[in-house]
C-alpha positions in Angstrom: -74.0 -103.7 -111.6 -77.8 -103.2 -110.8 -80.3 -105.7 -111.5 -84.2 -105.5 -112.4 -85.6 -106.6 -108.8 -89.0 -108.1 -109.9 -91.8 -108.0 -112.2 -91.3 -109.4 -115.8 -87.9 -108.3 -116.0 -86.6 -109.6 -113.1 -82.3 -110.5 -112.4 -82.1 -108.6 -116.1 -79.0 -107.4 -115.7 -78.1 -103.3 -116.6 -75.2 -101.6 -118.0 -74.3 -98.7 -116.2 -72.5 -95.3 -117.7 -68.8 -95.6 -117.6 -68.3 -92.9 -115.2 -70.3 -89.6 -113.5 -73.6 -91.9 -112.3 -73.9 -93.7 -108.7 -76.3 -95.7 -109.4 -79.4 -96.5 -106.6 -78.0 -99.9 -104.7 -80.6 -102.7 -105.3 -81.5 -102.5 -101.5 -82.7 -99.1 -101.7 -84.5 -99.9 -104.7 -86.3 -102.8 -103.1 -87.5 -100.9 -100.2 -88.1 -97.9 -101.8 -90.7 -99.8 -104.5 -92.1 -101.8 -101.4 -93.1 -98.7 -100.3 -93.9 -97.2 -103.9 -96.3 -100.4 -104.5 -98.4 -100.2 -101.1 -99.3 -96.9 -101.8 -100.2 -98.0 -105.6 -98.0 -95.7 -107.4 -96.9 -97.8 -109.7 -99.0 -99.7 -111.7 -100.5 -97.6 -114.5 -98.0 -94.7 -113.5 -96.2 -92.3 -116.3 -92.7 -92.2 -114.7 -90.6 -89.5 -115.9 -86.9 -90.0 -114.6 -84.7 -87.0 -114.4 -80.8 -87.5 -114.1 -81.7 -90.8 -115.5 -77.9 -92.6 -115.5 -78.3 -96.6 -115.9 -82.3 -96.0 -115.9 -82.7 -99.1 -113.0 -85.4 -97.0 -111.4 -87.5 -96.2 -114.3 -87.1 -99.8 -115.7 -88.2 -101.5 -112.6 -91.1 -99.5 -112.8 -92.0 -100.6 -116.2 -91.3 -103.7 -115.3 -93.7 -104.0 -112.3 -96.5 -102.5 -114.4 -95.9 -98.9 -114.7 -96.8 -98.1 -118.5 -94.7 -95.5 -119.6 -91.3 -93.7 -119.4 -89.4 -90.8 -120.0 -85.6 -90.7 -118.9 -83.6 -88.2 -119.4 -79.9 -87.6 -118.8 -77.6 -84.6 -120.4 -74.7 -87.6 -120.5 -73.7 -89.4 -123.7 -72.4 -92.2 -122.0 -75.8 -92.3 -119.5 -78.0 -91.9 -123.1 -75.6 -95.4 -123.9 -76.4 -97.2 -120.8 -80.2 -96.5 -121.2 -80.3 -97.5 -125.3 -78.5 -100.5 -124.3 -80.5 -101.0 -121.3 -84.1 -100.3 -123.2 -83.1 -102.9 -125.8 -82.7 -105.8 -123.3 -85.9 -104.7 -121.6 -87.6 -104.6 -125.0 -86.4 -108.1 -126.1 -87.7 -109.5 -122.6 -90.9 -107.6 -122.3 -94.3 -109.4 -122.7 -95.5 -106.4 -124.9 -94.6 -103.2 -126.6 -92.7 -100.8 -124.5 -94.2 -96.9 -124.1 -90.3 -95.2 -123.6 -88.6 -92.4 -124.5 -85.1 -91.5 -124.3 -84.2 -87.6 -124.3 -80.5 -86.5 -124.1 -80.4 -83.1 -122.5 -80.2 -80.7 -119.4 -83.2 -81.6 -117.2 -84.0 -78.1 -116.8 -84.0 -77.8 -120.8 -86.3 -80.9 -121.0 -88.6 -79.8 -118.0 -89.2 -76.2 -120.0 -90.5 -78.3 -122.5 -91.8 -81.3 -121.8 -93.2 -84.3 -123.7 -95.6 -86.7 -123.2 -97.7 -87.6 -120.7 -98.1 -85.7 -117.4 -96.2 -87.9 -115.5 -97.6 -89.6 -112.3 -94.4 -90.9 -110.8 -91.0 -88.7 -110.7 -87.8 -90.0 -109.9 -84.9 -87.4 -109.1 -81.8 -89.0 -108.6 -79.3 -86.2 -109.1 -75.1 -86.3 -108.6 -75.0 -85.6 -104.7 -72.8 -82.7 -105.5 -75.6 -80.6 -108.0 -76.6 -77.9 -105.8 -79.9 -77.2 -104.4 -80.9 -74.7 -106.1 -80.7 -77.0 -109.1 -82.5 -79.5 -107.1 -85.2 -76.7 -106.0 -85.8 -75.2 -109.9 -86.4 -78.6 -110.7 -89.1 -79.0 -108.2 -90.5 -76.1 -108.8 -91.1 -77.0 -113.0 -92.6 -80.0 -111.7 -95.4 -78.2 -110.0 -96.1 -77.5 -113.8 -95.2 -80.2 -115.7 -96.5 -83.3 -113.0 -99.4 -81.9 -111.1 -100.9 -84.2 -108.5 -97.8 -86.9 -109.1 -95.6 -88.1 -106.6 -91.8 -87.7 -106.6 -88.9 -89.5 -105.4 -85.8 -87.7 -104.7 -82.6 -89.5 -103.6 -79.9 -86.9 -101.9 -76.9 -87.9 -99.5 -78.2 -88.5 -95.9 -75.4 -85.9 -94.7 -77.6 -83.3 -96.4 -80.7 -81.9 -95.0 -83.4 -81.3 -97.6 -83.4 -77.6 -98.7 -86.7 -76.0 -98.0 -89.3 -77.0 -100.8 -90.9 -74.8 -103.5 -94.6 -74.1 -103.1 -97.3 -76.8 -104.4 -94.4 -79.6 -103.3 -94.7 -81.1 -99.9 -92.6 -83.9 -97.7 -94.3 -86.8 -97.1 -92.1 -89.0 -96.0 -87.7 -89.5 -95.8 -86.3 -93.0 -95.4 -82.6 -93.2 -94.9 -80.5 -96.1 -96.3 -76.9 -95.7 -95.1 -75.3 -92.7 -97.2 -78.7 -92.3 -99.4 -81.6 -89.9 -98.0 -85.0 -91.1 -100.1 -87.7 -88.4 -100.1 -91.1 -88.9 -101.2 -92.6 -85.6 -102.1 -96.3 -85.3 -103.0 -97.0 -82.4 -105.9 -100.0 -80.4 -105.1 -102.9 -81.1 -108.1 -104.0 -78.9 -110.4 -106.8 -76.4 -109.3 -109.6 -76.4 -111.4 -108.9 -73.1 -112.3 -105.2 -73.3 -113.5 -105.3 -73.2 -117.4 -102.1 -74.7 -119.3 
């Protein structure tokens, strides 16, 4: 069962979908916001988290200063796990909580996306989804999270598939069986027009 690492909502506790998530393992979570934090990513950041499951990486985020959240998972019982989940982060948080829950296809939500453009991106996606899913999300994000940086988790057996234009690697950190890949979006040029 993952845990809320640190911040205000540190040891909570969070449900987890009955079946069709792997949730991120609390190590890979601790080093990969070590890293998140020394490159200030985090406080203040937007977080959108696609293929959202339990939510544990969006809600540590919140709960190290991040200030809002969008998480979205096509699963019923993920969209469970993360109302249960937001209501024990809302009943320990020191003030009102900026989330949003959307239950639908990330490529349906990315088409049309609300709320802030998001700073931090978190793609955790089933190891099995294939890459060209993985890629057409990227690429949307080029839109919809100019200038944001993006966290995608894949199994270390996989090499990363070659990147869409405006995303670029900047780092990969492997934990065991999970690759972590911090991807930096290209900002908007002055002359794009939305």
């Amino acid at each position: 069962m993952p845990r809320i690492i640190s911040g205000w909502a540190g040891s909570l506790q969070l449900r987890t979908p009955t079946s069709g998530t792997r949730p991120t393992s609390d190590r890979v979570r601790e080093a990969l916001f070590s890293t998140l934090e020394a490159r200030d990513a985090v406080q203040g950041a937007h977080v959108l988290d696609l293929f959202a499951g339990s939510g544990a990486l969006a809600f540590e985020a919140l709960s190290r200063g991040a200030v809002s959240a969008v998480l979205v998972d096509r699963s019923n019982g993920a969209a469970t796990a993360l109302r249960q989940n937001l209501a024990l982060l809302r009943r320990a948080a020191p003030q009102p909580l900026d989330v949003r829950i959307v239950v639908r296809p990330v490529a349906g939500y990315l088409a049309t996306p609300a709320g802030p453009p998001p700073t931090l991106v978190f793609l955790d996606p089933p190891y099995d989804l294939p890459d060209a899913a993985v890629l057409d999300a990227l690429a949307a994000l080029v839109v919809v999270a100019p200038g944001a940086l993006l966290v995608l988790e894949r199994s270390a057996r996989d090499a990363l598939p070659g990147l869409p234009e405006g995303v670029r690697l900047d780092r990969t950190r492997t934990y065991g069986d999970t690759a972590v890949h911090l991807l930096e979006v290209a900002p908007a040029r002055a002359d794009d027009s939305r």
